[in-house]
mmJSON file of the N, C-alpha and C atoms, coordinates in Angstrom:
{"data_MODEL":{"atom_site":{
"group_PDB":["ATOM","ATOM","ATOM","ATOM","ATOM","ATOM","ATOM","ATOM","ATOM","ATOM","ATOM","ATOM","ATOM","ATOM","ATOM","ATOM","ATOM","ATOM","ATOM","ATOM","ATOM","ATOM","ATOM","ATOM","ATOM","ATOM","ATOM","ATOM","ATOM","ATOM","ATOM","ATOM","ATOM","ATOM","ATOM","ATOM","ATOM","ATOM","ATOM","ATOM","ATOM","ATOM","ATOM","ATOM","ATOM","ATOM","ATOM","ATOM","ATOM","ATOM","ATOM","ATOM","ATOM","ATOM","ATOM","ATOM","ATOM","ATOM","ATOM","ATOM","ATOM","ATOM","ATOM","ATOM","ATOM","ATOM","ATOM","ATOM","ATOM","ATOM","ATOM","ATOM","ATOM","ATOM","ATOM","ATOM","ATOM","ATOM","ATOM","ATOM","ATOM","ATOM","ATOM","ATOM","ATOM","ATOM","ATOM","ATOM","ATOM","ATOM","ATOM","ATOM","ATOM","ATOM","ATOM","ATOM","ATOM","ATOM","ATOM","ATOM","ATOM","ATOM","ATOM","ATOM","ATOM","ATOM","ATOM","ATOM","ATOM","ATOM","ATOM","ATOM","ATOM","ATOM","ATOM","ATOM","ATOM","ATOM","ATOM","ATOM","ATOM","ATOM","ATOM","ATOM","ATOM","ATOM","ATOM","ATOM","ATOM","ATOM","ATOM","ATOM","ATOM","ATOM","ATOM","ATOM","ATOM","ATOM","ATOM","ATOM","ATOM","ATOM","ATOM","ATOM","ATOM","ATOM","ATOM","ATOM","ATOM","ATOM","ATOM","ATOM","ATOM","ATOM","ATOM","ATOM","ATOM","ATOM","ATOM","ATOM","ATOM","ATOM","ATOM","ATOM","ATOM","ATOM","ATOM","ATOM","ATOM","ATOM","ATOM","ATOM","ATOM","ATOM","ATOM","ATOM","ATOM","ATOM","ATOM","ATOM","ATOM","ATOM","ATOM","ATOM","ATOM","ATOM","ATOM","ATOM","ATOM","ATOM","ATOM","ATOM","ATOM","ATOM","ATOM","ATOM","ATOM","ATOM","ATOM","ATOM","ATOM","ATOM","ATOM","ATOM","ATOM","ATOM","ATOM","ATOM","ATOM","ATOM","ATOM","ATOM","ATOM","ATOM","ATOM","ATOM","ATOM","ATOM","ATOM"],
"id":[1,2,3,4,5,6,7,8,9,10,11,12,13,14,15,16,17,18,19,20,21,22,23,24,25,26,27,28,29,30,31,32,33,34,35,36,37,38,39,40,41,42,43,44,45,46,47,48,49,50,51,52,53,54,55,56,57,58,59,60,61,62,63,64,65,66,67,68,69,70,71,72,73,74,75,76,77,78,79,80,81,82,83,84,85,86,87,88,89,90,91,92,93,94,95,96,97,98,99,100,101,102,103,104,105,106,107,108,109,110,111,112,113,114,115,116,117,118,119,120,121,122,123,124,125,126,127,128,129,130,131,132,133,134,135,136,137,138,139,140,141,142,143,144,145,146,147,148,149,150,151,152,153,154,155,156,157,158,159,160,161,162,163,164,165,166,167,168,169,170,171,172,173,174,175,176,177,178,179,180,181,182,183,184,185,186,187,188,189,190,191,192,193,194,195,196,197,198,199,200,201,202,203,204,205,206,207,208,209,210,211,212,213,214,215,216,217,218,219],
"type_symbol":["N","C","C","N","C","C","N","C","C","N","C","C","N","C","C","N","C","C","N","C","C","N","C","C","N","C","C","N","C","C","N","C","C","N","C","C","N","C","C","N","C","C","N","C","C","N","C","C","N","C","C","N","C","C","N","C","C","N","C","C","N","C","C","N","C","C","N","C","C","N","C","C","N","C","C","N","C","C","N","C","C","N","C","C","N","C","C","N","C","C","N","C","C","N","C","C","N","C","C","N","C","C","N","C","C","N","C","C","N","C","C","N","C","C","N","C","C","N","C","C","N","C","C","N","C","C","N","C","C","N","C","C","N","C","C","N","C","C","N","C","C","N","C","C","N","C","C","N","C","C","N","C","C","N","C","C","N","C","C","N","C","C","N","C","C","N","C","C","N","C","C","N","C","C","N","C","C","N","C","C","N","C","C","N","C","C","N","C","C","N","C","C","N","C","C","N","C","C","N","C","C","N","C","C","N","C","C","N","C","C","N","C","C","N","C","C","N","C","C"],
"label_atom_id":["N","CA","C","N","CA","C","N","CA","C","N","CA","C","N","CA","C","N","CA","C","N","CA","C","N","CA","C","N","CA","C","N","CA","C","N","CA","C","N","CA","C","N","CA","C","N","CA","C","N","CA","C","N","CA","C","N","CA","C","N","CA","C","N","CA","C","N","CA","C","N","CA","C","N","CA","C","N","CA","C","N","CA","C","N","CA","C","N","CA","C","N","CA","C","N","CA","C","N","CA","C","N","CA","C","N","CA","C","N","CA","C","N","CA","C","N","CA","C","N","CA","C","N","CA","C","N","CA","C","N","CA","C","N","CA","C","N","CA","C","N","CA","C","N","CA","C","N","CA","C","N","CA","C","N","CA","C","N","CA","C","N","CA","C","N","CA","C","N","CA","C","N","CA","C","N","CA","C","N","CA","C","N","CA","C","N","CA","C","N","CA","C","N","CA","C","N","CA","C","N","CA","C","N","CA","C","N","CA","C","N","CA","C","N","CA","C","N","CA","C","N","CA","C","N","CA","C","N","CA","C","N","CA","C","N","CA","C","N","CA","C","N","CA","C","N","CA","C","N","CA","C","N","CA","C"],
"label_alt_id":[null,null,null,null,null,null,null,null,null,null,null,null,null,null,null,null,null,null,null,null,null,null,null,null,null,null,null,null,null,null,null,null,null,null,null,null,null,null,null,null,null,null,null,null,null,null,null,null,null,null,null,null,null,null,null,null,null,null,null,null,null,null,null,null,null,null,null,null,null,null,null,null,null,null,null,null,null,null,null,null,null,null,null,null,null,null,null,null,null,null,null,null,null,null,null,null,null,null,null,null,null,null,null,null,null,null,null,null,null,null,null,null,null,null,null,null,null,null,null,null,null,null,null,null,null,null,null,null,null,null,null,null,null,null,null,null,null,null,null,null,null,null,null,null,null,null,null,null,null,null,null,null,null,null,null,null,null,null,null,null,null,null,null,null,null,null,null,null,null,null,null,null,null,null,null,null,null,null,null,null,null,null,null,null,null,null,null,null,null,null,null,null,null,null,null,null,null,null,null,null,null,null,null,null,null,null,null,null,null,null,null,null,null,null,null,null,null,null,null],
"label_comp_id":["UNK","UNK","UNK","UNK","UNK","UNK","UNK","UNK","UNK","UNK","UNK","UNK","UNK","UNK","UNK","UNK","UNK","UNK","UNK","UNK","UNK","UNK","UNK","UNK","UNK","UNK","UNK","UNK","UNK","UNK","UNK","UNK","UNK","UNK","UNK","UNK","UNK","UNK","UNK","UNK","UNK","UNK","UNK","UNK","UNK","UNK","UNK","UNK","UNK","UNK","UNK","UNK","UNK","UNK","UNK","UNK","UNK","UNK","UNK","UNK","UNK","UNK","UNK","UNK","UNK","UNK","UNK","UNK","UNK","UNK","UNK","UNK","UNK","UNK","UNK","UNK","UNK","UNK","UNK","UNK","UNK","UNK","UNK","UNK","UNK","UNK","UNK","UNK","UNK","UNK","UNK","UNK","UNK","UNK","UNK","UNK","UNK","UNK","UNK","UNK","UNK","UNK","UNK","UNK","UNK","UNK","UNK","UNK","UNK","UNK","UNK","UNK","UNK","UNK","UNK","UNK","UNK","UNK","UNK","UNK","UNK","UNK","UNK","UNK","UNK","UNK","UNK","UNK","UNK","UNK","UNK","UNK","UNK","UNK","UNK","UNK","UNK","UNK","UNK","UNK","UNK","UNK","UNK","UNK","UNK","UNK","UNK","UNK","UNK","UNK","UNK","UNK","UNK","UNK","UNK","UNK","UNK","UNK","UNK","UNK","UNK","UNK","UNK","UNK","UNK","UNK","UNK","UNK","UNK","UNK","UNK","UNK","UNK","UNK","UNK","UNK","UNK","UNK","UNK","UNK","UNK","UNK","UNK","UNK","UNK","UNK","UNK","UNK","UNK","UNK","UNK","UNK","UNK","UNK","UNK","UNK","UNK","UNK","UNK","UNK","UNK","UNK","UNK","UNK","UNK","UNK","UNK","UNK","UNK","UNK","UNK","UNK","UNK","UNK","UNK","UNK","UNK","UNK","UNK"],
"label_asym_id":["A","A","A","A","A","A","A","A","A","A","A","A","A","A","A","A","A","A","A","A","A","A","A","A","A","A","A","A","A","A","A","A","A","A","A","A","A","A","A","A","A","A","A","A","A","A","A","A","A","A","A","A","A","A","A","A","A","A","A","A","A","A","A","A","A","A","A","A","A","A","A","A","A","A","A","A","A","A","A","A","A","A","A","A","A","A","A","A","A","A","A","A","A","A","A","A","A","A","A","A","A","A","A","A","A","A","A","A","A","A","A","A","A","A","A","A","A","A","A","A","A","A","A","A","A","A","A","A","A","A","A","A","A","A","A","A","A","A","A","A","A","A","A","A","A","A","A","A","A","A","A","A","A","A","A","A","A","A","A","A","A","A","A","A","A","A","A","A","A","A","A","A","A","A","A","A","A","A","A","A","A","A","A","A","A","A","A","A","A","A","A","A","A","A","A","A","A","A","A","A","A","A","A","A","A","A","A","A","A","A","A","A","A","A","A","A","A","A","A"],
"label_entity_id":["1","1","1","1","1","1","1","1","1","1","1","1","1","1","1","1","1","1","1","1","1","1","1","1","1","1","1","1","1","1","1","1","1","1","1","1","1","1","1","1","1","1","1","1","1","1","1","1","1","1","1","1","1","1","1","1","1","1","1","1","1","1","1","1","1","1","1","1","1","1","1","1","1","1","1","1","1","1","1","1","1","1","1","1","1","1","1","1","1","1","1","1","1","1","1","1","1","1","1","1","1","1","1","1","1","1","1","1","1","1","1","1","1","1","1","1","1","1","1","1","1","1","1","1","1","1","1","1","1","1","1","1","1","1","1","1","1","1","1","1","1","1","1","1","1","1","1","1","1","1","1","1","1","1","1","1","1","1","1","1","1","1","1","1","1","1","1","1","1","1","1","1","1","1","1","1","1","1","1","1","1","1","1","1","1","1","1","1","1","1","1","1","1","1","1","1","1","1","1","1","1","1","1","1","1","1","1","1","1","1","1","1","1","1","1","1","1","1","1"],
"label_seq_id":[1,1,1,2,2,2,3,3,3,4,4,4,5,5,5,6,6,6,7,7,7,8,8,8,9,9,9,10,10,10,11,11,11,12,12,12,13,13,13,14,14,14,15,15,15,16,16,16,17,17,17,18,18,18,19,19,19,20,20,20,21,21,21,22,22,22,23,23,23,24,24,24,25,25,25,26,26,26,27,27,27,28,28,28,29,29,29,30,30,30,31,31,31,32,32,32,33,33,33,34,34,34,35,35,35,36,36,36,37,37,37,38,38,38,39,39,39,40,40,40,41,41,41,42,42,42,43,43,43,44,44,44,45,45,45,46,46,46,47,47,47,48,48,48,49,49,49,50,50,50,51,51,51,52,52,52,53,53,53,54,54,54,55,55,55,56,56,56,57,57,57,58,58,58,59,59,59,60,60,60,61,61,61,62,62,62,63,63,63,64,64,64,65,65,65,66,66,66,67,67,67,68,68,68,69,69,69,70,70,70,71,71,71,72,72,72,73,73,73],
"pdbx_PDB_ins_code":[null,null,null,null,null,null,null,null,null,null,null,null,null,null,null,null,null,null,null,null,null,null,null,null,null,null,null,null,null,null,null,null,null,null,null,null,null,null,null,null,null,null,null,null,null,null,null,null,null,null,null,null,null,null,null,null,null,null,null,null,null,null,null,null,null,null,null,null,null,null,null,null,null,null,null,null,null,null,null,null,null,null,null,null,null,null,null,null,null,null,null,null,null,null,null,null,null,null,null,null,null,null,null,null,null,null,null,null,null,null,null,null,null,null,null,null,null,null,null,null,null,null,null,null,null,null,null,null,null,null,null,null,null,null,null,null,null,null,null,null,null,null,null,null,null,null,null,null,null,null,null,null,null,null,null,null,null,null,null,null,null,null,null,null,null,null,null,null,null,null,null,null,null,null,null,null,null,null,null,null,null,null,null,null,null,null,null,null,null,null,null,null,null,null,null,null,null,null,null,null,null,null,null,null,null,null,null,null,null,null,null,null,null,null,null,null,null,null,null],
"Cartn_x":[0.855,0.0,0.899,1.036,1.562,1.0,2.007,1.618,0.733,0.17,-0.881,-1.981,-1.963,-3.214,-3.57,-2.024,-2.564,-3.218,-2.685,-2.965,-4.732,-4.878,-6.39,-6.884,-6.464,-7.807,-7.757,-6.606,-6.482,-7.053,-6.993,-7.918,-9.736,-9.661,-11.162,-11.551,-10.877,-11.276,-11.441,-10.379,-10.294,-9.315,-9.901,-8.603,-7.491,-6.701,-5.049,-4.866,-4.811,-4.437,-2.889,-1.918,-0.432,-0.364,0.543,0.996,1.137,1.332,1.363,3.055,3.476,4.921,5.682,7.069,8.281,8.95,9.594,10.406,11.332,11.787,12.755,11.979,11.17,9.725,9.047,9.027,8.576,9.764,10.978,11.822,12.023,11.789,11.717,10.487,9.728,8.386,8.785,9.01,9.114,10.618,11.691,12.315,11.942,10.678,10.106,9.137,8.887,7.677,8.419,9.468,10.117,10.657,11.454,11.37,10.044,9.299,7.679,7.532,7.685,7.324,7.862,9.754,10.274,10.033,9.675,9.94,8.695,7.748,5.865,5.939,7.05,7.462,8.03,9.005,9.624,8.489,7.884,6.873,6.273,5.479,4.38,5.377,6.617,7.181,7.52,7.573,7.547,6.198,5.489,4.355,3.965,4.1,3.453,4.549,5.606,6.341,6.203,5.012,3.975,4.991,5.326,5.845,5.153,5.173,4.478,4.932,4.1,4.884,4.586,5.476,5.304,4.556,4.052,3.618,4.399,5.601,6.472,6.663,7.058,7.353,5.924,4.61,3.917,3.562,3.736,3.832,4.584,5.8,7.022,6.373,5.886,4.833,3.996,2.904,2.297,3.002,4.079,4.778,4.807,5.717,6.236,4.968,3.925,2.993,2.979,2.128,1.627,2.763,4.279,5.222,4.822,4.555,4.201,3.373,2.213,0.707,0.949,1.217,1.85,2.429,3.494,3.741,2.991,1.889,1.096,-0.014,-0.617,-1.696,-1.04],
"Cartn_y":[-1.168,0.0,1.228,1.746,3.418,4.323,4.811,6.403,6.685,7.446,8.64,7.491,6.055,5.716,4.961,4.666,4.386,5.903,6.914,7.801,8.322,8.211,8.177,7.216,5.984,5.116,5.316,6.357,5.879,7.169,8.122,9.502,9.271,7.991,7.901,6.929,6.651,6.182,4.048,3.959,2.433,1.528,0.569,-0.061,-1.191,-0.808,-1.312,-2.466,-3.598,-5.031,-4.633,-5.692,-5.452,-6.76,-6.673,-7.811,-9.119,-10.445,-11.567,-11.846,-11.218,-11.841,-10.747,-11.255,-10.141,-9.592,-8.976,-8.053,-9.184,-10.412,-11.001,-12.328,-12.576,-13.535,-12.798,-11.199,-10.471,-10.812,-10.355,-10.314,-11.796,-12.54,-14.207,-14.49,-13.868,-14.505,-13.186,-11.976,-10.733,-11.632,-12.495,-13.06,-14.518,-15.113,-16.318,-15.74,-14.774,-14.222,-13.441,-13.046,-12.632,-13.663,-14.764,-16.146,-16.495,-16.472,-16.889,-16.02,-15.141,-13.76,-13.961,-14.477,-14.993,-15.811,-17.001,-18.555,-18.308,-17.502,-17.295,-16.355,-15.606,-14.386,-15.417,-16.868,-17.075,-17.906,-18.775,-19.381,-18.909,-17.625,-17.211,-16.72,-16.039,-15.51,-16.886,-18.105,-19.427,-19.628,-19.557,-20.118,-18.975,-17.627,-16.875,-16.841,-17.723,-17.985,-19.124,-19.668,-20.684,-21.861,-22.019,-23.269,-23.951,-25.058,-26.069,-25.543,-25.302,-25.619,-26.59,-26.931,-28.449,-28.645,-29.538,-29.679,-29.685,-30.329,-30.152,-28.822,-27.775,-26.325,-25.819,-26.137,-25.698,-25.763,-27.609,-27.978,-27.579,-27.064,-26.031,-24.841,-24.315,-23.015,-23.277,-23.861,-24.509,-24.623,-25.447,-25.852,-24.723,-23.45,-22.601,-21.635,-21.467,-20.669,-21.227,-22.753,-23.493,-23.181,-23.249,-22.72,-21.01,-20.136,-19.171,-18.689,-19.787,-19.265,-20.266,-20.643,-21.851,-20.879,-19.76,-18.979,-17.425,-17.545,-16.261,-17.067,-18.281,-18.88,-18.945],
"Cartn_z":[0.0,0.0,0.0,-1.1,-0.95,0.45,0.437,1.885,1.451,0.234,-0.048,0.262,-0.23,-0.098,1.308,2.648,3.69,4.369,4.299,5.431,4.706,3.665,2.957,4.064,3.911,4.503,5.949,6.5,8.207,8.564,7.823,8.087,8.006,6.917,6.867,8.553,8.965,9.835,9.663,8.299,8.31,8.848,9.27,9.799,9.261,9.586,8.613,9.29,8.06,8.123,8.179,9.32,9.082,8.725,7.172,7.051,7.373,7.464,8.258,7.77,6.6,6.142,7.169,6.948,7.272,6.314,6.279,5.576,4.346,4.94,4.74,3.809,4.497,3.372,2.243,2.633,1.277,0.12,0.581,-0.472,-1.071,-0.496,-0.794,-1.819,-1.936,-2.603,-3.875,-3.723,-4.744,-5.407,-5.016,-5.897,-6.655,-6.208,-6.977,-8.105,-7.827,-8.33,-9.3,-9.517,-10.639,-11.526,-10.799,-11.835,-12.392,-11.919,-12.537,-13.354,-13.299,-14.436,-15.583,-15.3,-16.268,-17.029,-16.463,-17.048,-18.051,-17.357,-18.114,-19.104,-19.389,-20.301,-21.851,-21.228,-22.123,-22.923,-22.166,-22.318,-23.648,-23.273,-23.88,-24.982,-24.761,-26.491,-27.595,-26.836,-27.487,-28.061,-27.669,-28.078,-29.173,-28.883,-30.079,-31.139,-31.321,-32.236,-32.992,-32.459,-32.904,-32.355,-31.358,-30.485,-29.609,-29.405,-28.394,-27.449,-25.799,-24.922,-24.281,-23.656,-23.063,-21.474,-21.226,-19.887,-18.63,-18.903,-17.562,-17.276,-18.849,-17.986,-17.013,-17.763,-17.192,-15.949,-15.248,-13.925,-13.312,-13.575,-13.088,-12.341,-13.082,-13.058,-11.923,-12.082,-10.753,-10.133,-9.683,-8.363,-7.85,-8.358,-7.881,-7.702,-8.454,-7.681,-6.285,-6.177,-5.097,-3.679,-3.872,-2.983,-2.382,-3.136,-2.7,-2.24,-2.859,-2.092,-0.761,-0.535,1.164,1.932,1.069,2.07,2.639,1.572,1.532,3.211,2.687,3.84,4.896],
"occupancy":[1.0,1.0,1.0,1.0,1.0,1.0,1.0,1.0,1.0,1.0,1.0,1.0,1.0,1.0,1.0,1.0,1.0,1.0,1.0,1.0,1.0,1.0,1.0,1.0,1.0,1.0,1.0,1.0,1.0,1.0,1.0,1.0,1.0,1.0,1.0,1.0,1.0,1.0,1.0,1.0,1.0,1.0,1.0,1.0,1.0,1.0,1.0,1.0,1.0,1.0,1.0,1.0,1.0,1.0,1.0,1.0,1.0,1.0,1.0,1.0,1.0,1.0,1.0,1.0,1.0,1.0,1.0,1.0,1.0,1.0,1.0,1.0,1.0,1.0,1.0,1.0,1.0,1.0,1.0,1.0,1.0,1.0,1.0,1.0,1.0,1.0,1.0,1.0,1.0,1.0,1.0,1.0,1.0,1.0,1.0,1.0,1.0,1.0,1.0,1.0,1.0,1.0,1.0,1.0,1.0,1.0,1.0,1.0,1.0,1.0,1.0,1.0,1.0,1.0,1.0,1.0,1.0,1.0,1.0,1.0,1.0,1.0,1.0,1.0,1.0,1.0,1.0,1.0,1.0,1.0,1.0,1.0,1.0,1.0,1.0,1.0,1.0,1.0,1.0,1.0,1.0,1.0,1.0,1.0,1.0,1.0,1.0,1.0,1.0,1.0,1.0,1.0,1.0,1.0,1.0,1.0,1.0,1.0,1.0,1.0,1.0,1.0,1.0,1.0,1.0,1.0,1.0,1.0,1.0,1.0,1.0,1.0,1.0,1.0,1.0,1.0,1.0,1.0,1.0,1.0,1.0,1.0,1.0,1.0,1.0,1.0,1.0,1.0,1.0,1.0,1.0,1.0,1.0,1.0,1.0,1.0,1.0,1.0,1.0,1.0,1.0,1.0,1.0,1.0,1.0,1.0,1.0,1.0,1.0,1.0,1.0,1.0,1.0,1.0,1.0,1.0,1.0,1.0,1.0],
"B_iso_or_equiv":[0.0,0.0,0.0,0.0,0.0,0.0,0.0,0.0,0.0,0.0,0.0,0.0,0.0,0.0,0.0,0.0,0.0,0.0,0.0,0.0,0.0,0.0,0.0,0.0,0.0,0.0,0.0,0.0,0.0,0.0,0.0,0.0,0.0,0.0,0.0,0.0,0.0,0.0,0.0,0.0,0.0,0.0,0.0,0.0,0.0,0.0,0.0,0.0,0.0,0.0,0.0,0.0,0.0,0.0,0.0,0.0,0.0,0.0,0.0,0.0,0.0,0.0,0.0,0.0,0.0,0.0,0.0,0.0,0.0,0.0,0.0,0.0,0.0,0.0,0.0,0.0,0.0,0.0,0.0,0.0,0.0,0.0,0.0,0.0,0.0,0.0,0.0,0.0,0.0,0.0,0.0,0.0,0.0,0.0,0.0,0.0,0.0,0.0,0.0,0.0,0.0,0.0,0.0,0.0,0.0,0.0,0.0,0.0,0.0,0.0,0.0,0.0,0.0,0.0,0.0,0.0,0.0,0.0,0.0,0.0,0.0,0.0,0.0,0.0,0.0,0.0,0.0,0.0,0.0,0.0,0.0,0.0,0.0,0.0,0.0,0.0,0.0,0.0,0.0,0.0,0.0,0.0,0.0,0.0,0.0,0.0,0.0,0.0,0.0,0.0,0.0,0.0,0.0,0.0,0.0,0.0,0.0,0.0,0.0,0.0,0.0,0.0,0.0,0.0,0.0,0.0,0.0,0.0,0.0,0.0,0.0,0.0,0.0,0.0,0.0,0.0,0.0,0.0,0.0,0.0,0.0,0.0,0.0,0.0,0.0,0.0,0.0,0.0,0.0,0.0,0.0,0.0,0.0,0.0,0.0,0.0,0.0,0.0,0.0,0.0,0.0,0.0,0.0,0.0,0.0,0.0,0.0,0.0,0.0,0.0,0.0,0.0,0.0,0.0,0.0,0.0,0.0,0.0,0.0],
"pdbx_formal_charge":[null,null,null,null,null,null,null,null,null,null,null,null,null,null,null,null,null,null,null,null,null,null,null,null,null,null,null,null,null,null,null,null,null,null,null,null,null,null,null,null,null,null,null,null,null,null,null,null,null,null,null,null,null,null,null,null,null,null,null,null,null,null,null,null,null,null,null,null,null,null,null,null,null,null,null,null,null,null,null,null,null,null,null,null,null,null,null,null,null,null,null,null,null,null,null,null,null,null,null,null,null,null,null,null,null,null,null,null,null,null,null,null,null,null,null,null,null,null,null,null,null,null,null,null,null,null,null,null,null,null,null,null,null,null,null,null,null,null,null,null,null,null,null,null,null,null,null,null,null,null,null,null,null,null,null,null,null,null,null,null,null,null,null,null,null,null,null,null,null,null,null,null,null,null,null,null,null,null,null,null,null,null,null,null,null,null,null,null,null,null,null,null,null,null,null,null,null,null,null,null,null,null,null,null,null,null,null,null,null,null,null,null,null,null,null,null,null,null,null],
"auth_seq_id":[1,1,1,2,2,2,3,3,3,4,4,4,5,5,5,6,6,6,7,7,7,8,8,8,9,9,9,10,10,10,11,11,11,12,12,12,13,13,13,14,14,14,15,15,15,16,16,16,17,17,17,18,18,18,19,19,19,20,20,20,21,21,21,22,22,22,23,23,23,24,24,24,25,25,25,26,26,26,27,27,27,28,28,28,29,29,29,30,30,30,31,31,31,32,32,32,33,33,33,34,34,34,35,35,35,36,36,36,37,37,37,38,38,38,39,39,39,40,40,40,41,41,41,42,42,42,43,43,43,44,44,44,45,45,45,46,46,46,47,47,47,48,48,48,49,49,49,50,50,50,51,51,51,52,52,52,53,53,53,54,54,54,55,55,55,56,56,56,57,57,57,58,58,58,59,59,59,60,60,60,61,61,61,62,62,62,63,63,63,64,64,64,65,65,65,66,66,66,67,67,67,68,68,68,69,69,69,70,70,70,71,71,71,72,72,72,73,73,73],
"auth_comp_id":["UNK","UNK","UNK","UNK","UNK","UNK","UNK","UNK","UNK","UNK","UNK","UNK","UNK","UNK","UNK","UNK","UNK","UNK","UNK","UNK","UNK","UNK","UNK","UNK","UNK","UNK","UNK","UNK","UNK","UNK","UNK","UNK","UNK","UNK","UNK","UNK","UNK","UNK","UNK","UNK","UNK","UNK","UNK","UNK","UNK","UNK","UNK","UNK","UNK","UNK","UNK","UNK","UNK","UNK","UNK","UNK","UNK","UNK","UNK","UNK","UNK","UNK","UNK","UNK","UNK","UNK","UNK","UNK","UNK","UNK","UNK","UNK","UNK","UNK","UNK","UNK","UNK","UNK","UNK","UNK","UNK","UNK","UNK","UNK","UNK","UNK","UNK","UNK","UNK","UNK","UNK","UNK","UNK","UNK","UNK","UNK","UNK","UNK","UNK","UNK","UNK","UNK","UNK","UNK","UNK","UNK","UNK","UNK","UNK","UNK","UNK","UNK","UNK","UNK","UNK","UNK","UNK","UNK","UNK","UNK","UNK","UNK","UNK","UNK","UNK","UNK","UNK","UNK","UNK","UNK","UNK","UNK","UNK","UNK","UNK","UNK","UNK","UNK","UNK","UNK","UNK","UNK","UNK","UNK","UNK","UNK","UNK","UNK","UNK","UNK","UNK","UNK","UNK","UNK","UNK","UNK","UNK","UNK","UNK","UNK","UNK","UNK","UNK","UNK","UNK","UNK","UNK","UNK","UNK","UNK","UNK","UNK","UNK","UNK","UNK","UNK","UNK","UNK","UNK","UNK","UNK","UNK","UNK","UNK","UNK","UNK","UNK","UNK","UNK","UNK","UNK","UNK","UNK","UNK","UNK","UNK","UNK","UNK","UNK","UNK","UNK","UNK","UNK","UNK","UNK","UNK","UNK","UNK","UNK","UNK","UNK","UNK","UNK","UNK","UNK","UNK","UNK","UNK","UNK"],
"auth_asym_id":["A","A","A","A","A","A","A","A","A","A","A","A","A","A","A","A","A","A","A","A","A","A","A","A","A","A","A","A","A","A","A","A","A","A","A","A","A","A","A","A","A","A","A","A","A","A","A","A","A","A","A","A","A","A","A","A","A","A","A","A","A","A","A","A","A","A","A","A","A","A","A","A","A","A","A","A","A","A","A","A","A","A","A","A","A","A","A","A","A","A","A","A","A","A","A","A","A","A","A","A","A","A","A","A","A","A","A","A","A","A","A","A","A","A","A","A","A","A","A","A","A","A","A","A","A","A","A","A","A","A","A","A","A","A","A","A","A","A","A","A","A","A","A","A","A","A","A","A","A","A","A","A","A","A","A","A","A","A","A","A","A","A","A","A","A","A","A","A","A","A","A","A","A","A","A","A","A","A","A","A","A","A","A","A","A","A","A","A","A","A","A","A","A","A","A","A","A","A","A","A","A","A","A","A","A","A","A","A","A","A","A","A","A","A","A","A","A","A","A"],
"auth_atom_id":["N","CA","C","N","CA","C","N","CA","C","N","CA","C","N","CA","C","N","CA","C","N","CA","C","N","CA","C","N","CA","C","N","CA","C","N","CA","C","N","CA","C","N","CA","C","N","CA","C","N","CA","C","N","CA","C","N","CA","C","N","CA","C","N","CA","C","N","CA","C","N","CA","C","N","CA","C","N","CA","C","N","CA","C","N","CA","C","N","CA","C","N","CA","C","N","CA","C","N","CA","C","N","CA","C","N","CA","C","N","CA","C","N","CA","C","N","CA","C","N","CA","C","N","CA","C","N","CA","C","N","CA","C","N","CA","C","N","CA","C","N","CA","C","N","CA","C","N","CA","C","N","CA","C","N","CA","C","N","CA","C","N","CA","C","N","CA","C","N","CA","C","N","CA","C","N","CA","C","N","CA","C","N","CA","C","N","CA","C","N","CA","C","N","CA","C","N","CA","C","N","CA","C","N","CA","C","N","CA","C","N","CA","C","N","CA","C","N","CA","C","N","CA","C","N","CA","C","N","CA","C","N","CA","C","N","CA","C","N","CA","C","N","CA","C","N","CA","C","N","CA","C","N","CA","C"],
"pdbx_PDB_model_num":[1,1,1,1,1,1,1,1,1,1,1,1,1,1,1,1,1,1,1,1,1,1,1,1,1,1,1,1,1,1,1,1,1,1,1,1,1,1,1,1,1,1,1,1,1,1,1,1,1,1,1,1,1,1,1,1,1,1,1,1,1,1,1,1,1,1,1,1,1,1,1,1,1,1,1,1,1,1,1,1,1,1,1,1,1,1,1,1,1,1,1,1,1,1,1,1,1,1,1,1,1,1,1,1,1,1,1,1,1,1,1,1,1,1,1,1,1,1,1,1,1,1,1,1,1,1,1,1,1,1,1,1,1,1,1,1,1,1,1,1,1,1,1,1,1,1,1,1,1,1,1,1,1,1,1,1,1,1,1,1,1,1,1,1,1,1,1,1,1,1,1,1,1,1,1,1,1,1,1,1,1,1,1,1,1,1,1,1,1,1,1,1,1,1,1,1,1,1,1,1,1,1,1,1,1,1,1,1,1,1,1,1,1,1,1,1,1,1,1]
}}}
């Protein structure tokens, strides 16, 4: 949440969820989540180059969401 838009909701009188991660689990999931961005970037420029992609990369993909949402619950 940006400043301009916490002190908006804390002036309106709403109340602020704090995080459940730490500082150190954020940067852990903001670096899987950039491999995912990747691997799904190369993915998709394969495929609109009219390439198969294959199922294992895709289960790849899953895994590594499923790892992050484990650490989001």
């Amino acid at each position: 949440m940006s400043v301009p838009a916490f002190v908006k909701k804390k002036a309106q009188g709403a109340r602020i969820i704090v995080p459940k991660i730490g500082a150190k689990d954020a940067q852990e999931i903001t670096r899987q989540l950039a491999k995912i961005g990747s691997n799904l970037n190369q993915l998709a420029k394969h495929a609109n180059q009219g390439g198969a992609v294959h199922a294992p990369a895709l289960q790849e993909l899953q895994s590594e969401v499923a790892k992050i949402w484990q650490q989001l619950t």
